[in-house]
C-alpha positions as CSV (number, residue, x, y, z in Angstrom):
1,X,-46.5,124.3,-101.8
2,X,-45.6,123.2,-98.1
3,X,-49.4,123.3,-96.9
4,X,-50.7,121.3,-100.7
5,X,-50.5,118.0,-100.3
6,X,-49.2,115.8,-103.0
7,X,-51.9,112.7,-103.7
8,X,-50.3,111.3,-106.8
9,X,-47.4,111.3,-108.8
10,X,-46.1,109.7,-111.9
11,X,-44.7,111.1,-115.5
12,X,-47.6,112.4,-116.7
13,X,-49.6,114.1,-114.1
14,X,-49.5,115.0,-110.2
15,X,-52.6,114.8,-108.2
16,X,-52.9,117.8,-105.4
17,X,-55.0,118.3,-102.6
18,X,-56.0,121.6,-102.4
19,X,-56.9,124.0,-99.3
20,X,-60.2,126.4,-99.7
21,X,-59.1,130.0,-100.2
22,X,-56.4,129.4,-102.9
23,X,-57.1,130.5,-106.4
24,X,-56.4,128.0,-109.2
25,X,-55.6,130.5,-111.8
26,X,-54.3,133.9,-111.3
27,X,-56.6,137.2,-112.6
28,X,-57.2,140.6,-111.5
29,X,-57.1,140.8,-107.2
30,X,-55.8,137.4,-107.7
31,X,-52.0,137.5,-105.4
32,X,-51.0,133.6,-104.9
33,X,-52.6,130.8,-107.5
34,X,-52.0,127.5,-107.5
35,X,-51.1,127.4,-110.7
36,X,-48.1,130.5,-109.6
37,X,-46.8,128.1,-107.0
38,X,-46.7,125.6,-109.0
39,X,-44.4,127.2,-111.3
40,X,-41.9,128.5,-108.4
41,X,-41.6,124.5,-107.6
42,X,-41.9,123.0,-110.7
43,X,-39.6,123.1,-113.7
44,X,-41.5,123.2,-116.7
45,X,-44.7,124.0,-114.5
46,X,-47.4,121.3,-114.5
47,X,-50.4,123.0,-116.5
48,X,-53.8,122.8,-115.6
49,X,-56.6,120.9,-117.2
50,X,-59.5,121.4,-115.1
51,X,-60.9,123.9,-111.9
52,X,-62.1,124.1,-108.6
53,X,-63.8,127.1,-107.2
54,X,-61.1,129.2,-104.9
55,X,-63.2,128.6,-102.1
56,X,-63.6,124.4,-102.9
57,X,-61.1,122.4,-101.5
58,X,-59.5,118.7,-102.3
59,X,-58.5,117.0,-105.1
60,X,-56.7,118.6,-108.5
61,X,-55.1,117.3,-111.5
62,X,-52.3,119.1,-112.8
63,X,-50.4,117.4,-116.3
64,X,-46.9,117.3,-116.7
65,X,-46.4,118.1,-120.3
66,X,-48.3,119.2,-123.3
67,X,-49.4,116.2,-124.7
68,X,-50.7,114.8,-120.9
69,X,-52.5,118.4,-120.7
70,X,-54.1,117.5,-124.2
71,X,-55.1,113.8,-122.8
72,X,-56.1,114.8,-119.5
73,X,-58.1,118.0,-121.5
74,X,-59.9,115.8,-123.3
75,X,-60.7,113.1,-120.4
76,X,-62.7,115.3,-118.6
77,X,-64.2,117.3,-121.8
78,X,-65.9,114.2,-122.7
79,X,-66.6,112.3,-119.1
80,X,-70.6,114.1,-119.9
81,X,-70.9,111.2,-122.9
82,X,-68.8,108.9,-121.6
83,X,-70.0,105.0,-121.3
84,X,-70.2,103.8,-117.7
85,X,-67.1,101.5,-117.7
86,X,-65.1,104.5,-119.3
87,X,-66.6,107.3,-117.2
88,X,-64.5,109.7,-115.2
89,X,-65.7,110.3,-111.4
90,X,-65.4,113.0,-109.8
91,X,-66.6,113.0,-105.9
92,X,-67.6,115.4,-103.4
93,X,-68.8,116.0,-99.8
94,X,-70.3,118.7,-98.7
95,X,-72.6,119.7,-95.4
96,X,-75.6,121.5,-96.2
97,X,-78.7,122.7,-94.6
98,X,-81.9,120.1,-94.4
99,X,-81.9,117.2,-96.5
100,X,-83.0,116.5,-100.1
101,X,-85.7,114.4,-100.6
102,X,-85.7,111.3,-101.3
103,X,-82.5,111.6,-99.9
104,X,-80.8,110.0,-102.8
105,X,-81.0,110.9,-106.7
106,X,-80.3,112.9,-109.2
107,X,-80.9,116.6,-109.5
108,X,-80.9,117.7,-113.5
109,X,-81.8,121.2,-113.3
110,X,-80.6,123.4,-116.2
111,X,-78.0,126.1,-115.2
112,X,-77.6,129.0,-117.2
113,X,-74.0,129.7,-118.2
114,X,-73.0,132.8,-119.7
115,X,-76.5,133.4,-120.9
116,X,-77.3,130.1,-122.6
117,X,-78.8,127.3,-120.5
118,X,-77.0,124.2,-120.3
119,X,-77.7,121.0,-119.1
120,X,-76.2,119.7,-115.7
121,X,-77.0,116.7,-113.5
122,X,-75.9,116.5,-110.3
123,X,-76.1,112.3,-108.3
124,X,-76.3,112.8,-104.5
125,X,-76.5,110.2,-101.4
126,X,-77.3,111.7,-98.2
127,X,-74.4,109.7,-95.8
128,X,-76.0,111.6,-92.6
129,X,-79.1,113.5,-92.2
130,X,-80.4,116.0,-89.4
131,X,-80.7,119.4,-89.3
132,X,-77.4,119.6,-91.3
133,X,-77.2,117.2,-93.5
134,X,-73.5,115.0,-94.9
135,X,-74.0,114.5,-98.9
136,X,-71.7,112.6,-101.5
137,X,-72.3,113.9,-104.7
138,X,-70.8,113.1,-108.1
139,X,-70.8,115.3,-111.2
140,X,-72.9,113.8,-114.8
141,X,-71.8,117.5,-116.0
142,X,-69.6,120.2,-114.9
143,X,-70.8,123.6,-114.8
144,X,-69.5,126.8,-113.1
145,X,-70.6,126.1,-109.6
146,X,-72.8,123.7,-110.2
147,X,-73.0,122.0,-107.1
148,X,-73.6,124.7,-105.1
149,X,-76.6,126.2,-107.8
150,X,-78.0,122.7,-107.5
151,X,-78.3,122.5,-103.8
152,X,-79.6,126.3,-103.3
153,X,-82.1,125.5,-105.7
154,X,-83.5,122.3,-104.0
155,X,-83.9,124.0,-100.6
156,X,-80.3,122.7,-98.9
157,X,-77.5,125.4,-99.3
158,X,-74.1,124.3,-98.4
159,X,-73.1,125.5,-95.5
160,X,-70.5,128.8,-95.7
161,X,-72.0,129.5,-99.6
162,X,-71.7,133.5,-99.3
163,X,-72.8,133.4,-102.9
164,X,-75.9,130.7,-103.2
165,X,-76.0,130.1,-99.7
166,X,-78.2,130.8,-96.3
167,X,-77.2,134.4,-95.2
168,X,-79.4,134.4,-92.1
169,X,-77.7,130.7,-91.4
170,X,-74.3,131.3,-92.2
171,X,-73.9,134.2,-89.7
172,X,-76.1,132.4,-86.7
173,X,-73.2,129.6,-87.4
174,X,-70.2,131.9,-88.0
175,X,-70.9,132.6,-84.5
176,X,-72.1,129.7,-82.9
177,X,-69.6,127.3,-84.7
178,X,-67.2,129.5,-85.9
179,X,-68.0,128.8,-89.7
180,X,-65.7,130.7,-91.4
181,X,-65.1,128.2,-94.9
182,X,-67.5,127.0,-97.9
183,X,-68.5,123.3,-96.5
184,X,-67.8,121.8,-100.2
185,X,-65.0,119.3,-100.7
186,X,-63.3,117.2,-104.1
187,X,-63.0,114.1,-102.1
188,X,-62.1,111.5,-104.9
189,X,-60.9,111.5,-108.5
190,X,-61.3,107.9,-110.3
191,X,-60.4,107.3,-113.8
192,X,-60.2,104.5,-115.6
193,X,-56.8,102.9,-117.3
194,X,-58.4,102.5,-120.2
195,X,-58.6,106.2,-120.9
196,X,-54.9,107.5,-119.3
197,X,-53.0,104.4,-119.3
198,X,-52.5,103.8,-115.9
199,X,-55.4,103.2,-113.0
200,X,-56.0,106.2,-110.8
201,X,-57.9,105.8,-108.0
202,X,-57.3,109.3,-105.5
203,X,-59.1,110.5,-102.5
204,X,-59.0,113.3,-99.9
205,X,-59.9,113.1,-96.5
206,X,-62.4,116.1,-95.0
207,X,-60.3,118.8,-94.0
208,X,-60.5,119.8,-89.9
209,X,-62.9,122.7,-90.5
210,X,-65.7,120.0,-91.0
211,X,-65.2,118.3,-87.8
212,X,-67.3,120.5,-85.6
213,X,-70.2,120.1,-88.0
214,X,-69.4,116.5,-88.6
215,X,-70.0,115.7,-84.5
216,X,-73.2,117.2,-85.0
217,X,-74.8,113.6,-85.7
């Protein structure tokens, strides 16, 4: 746990901040987990209530006991019909290639999930744009890798997506730039008292591995 940050703390949950590469959950050809380092640190171990991709990094919740899990469960199940003043946000930056156009919006393009297509919205804001382009997005639904399906589809891969992303691109900038990490980023976690009982209000600064893309513009 000495290279996971600790955001936020109280009774009921701790907020992490947590670095590309590690696995939330353990599985097959699955060695360290978050969640298996959080039990060597933690006694009982914090239990997890939603994901981020093992190549995402930033913010994570993580409950305390089982009746925070079941709150916290529930918080983000229903943030998708949730009424503004009691809607859950969940942040992101990300560099990608080219940007959308206009260069705010929404992108609601179904994603099909285990065979069934599901509905998904995805708000962005392009912050910077040039030939690699600085987005803040924020989830209306969260589906497996929905961010990075959304982007790929529109034309603007993020940058380091060996899965959705640029092939071509990706190796011309692993060896120009030295891109070795997925360009995605859970920059801020907000949720409202009304819904947990307390105010949280969390964010995550880029990690380094942006930097040389960042001075770019």
């Amino acid at each position: 746990m000495k290279n996971i940050a600790v955001l936020f703390e109280n009774a009921q949950c701790i907020v992490l901040n947590k670095p590309a590469g590690l696995a939330v959950q353990g599985g097959e050809r699955v060695g360290t987990s978050l969640d298996s380092l959080l039990a060597a640190e933690y006694s009982p171990r914090p239990l997890l209530v939603h994901r981020l991709d093992k190549d995402t990094s930033g913010i994570i919740l993580v409950a305390k006991n089982k009746a925070a899990a079941a709150l916290f469960s529930g918080i983000f199940t229903r943030r998708e019909n949730a009424a503004p003043a009691l809607h859950v946000r969940k942040q992101y930056m990300v560099l990608c290639a080219g940007c959308p156009e206009p260069p705010s919006g929404t992108i609601e393009t179904d994603l099909e999930i285990r065979g069934t297509k599901r509905k998904a919205r995805t708000g962005y804001r392009c912050v910077r744009a040039g030939e690699f382009s600085c987005l803040e997005l924020e989830l209306g639904t969260g589906r497996m890798h929905q961010i990075r399906r959304h982007l790929a589809s529109e034309g603007h891969p993020i940058l380091g997506d060996d899965k959705y992303g640029d092939f071509v691109l990706n190796r011309k900038l692993r060896k120009e730039r030295d891109l070795k990490k997925l360009l995605l980023h859970s920059s801020r976690l907000v949720i409202p008292e009304e819904l947990c009982g307390f105010p949280l209000d969390v964010s995550a600064s880029l990690p380094e591995y942006f930097q040389p893309f960042l001075t770019a513009f």
